[in-house]
C-alpha positions as YAML, in Angstrom:
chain: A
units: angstrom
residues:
- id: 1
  name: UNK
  ca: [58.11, 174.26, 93.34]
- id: 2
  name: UNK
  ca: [60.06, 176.91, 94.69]
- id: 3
  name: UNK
  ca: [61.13, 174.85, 98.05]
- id: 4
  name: UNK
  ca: [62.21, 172.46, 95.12]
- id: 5
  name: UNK
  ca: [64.39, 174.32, 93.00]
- id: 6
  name: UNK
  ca: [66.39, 176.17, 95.85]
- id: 7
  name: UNK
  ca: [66.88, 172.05, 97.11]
- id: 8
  name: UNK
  ca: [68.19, 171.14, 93.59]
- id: 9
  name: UNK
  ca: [70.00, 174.34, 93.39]
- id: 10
  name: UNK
  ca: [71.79, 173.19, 96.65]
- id: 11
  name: UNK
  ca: [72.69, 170.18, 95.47]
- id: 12
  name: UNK
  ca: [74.29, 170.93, 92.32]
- id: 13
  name: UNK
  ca: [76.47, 173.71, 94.07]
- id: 14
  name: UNK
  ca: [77.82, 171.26, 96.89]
- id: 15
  name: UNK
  ca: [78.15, 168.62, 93.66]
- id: 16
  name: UNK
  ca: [80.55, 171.44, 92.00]
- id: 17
  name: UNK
  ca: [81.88, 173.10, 95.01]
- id: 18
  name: UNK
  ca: [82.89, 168.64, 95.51]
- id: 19
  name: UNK
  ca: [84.38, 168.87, 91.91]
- id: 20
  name: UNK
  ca: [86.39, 171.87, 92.14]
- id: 21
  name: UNK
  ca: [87.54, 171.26, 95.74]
- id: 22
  name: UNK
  ca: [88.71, 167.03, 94.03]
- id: 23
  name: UNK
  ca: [90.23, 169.25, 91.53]
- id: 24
  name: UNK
  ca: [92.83, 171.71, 93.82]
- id: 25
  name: UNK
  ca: [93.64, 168.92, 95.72]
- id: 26
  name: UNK
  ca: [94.82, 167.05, 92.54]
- id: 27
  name: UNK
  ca: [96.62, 170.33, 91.64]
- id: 28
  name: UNK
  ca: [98.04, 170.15, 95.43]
- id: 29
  name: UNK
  ca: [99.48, 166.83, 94.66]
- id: 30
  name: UNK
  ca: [101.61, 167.84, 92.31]
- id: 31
  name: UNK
  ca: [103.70, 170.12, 93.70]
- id: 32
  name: UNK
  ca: [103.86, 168.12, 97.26]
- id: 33
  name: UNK
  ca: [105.43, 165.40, 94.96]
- id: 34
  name: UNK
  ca: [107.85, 167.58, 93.80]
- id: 35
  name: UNK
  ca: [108.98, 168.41, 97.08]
- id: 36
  name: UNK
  ca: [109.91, 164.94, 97.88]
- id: 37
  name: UNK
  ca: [112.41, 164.99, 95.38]
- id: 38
  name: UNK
  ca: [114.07, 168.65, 96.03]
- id: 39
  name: UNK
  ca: [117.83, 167.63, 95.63]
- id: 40
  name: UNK
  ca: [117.44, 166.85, 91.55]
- id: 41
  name: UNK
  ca: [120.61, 164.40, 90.77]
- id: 42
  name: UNK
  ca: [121.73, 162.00, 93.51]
- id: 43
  name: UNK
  ca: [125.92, 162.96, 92.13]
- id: 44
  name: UNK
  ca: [127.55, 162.93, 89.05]
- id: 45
  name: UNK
  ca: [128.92, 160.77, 86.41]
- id: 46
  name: UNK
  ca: [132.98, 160.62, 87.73]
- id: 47
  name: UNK
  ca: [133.18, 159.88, 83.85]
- id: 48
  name: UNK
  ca: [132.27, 164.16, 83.50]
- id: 49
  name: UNK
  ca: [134.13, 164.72, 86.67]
- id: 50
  name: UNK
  ca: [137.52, 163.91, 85.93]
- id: 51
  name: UNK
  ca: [138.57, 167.08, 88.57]
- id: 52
  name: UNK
  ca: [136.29, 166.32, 91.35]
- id: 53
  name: UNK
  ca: [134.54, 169.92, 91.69]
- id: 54
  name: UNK
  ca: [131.22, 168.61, 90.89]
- id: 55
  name: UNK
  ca: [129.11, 166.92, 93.87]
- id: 56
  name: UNK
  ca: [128.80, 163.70, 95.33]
- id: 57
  name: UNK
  ca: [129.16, 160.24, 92.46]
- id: 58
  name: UNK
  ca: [126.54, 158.43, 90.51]
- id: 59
  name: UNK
  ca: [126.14, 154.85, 89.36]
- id: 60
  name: UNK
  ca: [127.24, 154.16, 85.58]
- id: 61
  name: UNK
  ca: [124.69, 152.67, 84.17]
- id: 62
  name: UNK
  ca: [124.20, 152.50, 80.33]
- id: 63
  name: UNK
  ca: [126.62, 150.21, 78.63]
- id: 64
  name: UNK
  ca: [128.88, 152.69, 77.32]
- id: 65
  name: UNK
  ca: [129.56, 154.82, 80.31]
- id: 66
  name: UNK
  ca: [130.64, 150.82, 82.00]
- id: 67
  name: UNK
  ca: [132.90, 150.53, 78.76]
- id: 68
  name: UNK
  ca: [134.30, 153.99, 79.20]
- id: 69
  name: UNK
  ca: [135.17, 152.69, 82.86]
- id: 70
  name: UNK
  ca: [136.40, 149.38, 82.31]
- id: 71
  name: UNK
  ca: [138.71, 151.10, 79.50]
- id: 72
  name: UNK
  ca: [139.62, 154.01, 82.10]
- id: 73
  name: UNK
  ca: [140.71, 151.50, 84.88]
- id: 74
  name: UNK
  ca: [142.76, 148.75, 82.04]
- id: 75
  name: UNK
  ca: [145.17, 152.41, 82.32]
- id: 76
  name: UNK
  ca: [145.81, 152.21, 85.59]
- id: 77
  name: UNK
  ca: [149.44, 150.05, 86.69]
- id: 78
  name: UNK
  ca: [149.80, 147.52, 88.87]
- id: 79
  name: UNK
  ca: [152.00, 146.29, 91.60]
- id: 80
  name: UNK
  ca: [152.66, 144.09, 94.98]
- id: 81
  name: UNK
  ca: [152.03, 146.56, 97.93]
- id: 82
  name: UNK
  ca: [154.86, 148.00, 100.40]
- id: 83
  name: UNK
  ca: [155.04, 148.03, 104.43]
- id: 84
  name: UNK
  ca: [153.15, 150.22, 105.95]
- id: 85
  name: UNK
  ca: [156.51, 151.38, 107.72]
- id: 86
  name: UNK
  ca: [156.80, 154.77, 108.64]
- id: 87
  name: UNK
  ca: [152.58, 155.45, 108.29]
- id: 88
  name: UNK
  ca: [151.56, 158.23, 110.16]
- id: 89
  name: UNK
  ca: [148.52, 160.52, 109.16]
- id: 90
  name: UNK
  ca: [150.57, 163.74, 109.89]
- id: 91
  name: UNK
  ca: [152.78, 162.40, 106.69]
- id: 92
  name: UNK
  ca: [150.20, 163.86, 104.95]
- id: 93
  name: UNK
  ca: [149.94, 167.18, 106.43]
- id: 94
  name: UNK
  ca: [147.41, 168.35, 109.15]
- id: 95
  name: UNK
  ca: [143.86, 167.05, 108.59]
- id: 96
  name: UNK
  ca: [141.54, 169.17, 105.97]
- id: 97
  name: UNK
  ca: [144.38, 171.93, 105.59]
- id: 98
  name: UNK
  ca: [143.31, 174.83, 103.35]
- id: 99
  name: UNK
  ca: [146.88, 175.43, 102.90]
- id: 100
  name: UNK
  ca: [147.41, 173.09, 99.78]
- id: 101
  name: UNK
  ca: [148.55, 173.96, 96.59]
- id: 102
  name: UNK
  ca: [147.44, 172.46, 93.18]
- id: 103
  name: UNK
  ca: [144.36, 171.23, 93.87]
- id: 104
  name: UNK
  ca: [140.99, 172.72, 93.65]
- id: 105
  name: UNK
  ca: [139.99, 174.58, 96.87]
- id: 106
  name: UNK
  ca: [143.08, 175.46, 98.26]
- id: 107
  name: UNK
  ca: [143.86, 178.17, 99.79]
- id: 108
  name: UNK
  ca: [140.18, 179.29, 99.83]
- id: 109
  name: UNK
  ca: [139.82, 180.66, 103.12]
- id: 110
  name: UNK
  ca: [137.99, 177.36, 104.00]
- id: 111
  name: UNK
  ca: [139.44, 173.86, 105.54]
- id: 112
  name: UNK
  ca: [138.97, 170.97, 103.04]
- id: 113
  name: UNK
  ca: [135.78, 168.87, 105.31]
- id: 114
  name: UNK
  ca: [133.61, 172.11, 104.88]
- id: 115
  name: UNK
  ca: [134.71, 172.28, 101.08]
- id: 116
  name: UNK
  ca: [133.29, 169.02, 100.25]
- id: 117
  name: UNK
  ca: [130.67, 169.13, 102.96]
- id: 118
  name: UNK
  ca: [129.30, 172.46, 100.62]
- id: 119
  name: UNK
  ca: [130.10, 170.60, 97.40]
- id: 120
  name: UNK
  ca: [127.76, 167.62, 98.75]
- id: 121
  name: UNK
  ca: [125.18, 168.57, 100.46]
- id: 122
  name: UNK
  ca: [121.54, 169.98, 99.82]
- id: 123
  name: UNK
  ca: [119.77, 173.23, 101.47]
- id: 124
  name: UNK
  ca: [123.17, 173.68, 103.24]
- id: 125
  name: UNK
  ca: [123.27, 175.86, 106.30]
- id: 126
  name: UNK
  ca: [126.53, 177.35, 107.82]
- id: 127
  name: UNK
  ca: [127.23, 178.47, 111.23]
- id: 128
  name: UNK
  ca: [126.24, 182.40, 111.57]
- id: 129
  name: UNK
  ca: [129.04, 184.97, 110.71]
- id: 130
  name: UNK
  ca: [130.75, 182.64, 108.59]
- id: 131
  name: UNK
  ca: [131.01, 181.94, 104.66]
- id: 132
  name: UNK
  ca: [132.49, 178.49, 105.41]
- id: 133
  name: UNK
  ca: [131.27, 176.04, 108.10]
- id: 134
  name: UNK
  ca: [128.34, 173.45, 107.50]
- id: 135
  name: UNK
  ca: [126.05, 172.89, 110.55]
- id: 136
  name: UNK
  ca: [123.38, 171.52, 108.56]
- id: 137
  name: UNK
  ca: [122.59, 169.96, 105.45]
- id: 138
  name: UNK
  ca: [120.55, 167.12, 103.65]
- id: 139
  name: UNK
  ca: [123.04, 164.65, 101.71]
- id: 140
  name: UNK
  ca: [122.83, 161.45, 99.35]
- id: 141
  name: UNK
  ca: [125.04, 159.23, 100.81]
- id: 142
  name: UNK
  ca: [127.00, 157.49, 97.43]
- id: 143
  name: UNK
  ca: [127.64, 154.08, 99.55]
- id: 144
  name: UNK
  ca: [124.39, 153.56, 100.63]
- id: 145
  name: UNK
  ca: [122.10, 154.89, 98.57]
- id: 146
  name: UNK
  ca: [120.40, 156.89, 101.14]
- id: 147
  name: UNK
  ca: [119.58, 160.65, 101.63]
- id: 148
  name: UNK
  ca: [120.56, 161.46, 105.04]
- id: 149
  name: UNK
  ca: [119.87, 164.59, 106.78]
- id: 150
  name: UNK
  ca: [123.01, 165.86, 108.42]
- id: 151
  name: UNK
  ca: [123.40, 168.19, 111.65]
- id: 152
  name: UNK
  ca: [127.29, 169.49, 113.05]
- id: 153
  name: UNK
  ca: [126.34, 167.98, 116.50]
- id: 154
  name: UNK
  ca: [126.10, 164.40, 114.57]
- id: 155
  name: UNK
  ca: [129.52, 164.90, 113.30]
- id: 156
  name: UNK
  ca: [130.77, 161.00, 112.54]
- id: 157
  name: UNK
  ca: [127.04, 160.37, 110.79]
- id: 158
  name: UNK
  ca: [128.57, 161.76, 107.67]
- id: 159
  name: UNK
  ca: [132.45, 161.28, 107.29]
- id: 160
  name: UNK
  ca: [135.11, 162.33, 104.61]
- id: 161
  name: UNK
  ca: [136.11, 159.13, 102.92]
- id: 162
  name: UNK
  ca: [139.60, 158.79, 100.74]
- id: 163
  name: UNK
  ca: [138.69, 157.15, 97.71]
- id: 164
  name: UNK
  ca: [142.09, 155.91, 97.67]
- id: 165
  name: UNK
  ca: [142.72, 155.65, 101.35]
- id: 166
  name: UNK
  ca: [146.03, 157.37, 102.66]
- id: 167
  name: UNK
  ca: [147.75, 154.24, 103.74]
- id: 168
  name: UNK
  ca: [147.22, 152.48, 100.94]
- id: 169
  name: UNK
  ca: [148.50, 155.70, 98.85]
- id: 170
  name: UNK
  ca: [151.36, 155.11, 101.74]
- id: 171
  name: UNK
  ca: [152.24, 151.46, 100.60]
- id: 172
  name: UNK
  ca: [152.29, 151.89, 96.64]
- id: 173
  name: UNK
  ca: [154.33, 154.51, 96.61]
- id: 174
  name: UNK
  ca: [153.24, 157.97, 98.56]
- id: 175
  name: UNK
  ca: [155.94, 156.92, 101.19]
- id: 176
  name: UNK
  ca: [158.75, 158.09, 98.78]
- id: 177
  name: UNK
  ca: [156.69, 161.68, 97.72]
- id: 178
  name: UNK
  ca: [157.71, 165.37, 99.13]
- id: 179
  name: UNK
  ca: [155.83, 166.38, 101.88]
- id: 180
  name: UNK
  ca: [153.52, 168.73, 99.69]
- id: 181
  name: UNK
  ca: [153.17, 166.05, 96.86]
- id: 182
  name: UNK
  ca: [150.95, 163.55, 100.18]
- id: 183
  name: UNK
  ca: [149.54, 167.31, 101.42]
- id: 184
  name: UNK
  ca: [147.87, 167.27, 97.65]
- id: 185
  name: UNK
  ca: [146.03, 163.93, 97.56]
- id: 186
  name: UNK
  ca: [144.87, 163.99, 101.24]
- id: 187
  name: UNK
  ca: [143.05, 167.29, 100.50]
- id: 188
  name: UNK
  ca: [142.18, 166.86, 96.29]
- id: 189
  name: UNK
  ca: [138.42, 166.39, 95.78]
- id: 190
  name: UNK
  ca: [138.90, 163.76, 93.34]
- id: 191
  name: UNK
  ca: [139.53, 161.37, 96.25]
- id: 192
  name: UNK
  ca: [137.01, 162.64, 98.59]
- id: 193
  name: UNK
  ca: [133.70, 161.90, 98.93]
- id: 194
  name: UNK
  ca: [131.55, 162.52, 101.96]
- id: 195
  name: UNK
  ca: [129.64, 159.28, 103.13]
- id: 196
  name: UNK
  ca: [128.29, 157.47, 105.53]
- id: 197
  name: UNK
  ca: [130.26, 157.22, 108.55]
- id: 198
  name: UNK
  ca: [129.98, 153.59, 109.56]
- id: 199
  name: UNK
  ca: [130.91, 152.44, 106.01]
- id: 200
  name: UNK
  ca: [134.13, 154.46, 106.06]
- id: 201
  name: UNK
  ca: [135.16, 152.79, 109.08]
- id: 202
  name: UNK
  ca: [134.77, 149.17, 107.79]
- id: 203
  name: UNK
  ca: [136.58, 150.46, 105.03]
- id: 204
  name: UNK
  ca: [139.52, 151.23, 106.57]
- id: 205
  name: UNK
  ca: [142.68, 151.05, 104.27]
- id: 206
  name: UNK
  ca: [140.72, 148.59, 102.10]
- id: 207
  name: UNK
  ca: [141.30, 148.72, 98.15]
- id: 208
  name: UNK
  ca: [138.56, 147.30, 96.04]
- id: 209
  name: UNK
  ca: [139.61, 143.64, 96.68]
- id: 210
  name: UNK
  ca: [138.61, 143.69, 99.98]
- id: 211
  name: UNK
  ca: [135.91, 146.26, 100.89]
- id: 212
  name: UNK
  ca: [133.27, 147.92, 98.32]
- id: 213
  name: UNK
  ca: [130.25, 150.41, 99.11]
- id: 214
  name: UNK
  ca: [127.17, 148.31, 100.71]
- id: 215
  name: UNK
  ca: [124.84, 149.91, 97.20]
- id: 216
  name: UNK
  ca: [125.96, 147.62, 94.64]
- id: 217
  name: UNK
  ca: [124.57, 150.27, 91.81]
- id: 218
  name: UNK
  ca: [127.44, 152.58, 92.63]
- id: 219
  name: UNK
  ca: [130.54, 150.35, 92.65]
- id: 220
  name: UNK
  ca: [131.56, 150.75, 89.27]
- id: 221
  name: UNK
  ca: [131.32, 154.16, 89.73]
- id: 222
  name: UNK
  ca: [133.75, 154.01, 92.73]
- id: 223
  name: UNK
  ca: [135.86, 151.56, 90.94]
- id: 224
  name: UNK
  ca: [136.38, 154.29, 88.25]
- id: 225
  name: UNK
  ca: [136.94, 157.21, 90.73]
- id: 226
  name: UNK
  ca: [139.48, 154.94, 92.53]
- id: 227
  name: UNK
  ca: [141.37, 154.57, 88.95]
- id: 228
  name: UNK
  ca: [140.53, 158.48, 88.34]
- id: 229
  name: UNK
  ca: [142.59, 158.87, 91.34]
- id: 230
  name: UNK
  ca: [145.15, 156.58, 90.95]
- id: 231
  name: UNK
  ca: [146.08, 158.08, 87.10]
- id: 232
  name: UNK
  ca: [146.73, 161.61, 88.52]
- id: 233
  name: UNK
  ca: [149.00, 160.70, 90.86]
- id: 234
  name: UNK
  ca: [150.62, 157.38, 89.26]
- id: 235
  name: UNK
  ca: [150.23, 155.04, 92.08]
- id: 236
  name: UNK
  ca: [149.59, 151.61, 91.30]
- id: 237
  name: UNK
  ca: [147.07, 149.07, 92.53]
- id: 238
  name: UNK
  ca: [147.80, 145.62, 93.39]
- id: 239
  name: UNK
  ca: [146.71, 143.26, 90.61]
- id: 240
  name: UNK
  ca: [143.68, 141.84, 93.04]
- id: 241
  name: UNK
  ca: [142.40, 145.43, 93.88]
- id: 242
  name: UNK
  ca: [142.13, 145.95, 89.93]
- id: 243
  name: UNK
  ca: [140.38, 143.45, 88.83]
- id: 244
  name: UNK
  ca: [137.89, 143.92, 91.54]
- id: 245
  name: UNK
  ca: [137.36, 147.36, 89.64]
- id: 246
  name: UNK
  ca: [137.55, 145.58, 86.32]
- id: 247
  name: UNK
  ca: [134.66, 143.24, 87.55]
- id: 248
  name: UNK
  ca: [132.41, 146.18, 89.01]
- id: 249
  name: UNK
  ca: [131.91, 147.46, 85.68]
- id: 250
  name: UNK
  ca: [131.18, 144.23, 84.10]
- id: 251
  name: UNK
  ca: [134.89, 143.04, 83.05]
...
């Protein structure tokens, strides 16, 4: 009887030990879930970001926030583009300047690419000794939908897109600013977004008409960030590029 109870005894301690062992790595589950989800929102409404300070851009999609678009963009004026005569990327100051006035993050002892790179990005790391350049990062990429994980040596992975490229600013209108008027919307967060690099290349110059992000749950948001931009600085779009925006967000 005793050989018995010590076997029965055994049995029911390896049958808890099972239990309580089942039960940590539930708990363990938990938590590893969690961590595959570290960077909380993917961006933010451009509806609550009408200065572009806060990160990255999020689909609209509850019926209201569209309508709030669709009325944001029926603001914006259009017109029949100019030549591209006269063009040239130095027209709008040196690339990423910190030396801007009126916008956010000027003169902050930073260049604009690390700005929004910072503003952006996830579990950021910066290169040692300074308060200012990204090396590293983990990013949502707006166009695509995807998180990427970024590293300085894969520079043109991750690129700084003009909402409203500078051309196009160039054709309706920009070409008859002051000098520091062009500096201001090359380097003004509401018309930058970091994103992936191969879709700001087929974008080009493109307004809404002809190119949109590949992720069609964030085009109405772009279509609304494009008119955010546009309203600041009172440059039209051609009457094709807006209702292209018009139709993102259900119009």
């Amino acid at each position: 009887m005793p050989a018995r109870r010590t076997a029965v005894s055994a049995a029911a301690v390896f049958l808890i030990s099972t239990v309580a062992l089942a039960g940590c790595s539930g708990g363990a589950e938990k938590p590893a879930a969690d961590a595959a989800a570290p960077g909380g929102s993917v961006g933010t409404n451009p509806l609550q970001n009408p200065d572009g300070t806060k990160p990255g851009l999020a689909p609209l999609t509850s019926p209201d926030d569209r309508k709030a678009g669709r009325d944001l963009i029926a603001g914006v004026t259009t017109a029949a583009a100019g030549p591209k005569d006269g063009y040239d990327r130095n027209e709008f100051g040196p690339a990423w300047t910190d030396n801007v006035d009126g916008v956010p993050g000027g003169h902050n002892n930073c260049d604009t690419r690390n700005d929004l790179l910072a503003r952006d990005g996830r579990a950021v790391e910066r290169k040692d000794g300074s308060a200012c350049v990204v090396t590293a990062m983990t990013i949502h990429d707006p166009y695509t939908g995807k998180t990427v994980r970024w590293t300085k040596q894969q520079a043109s992975k991750i690129q700084i897109d003009h909402v409203m490229p500078l051309s196009y600013d160039w054709q309706m209108g920009a070409s008859r600013w002051d000098k520091a008027k062009r500096v201001q919307i090359a380097n003004d967060p509401l018309n930058l977004l970091p994103a992936d690099g191969s879709q700001n290349a087929a974008k080009g110059d493109s307004g809404p008409a002809a190119w949109l992000p590949a992720d069609p749950a964030i085009r109405c948001a772009y279509a609304v960030r494009f008119a955010q931009v546009s309203l600041k600085y009172r440059l039209p779009v051609t009457e094709a590029d807006k209702k292209a925006m018009l139709q993102q967000c259900d119009g």
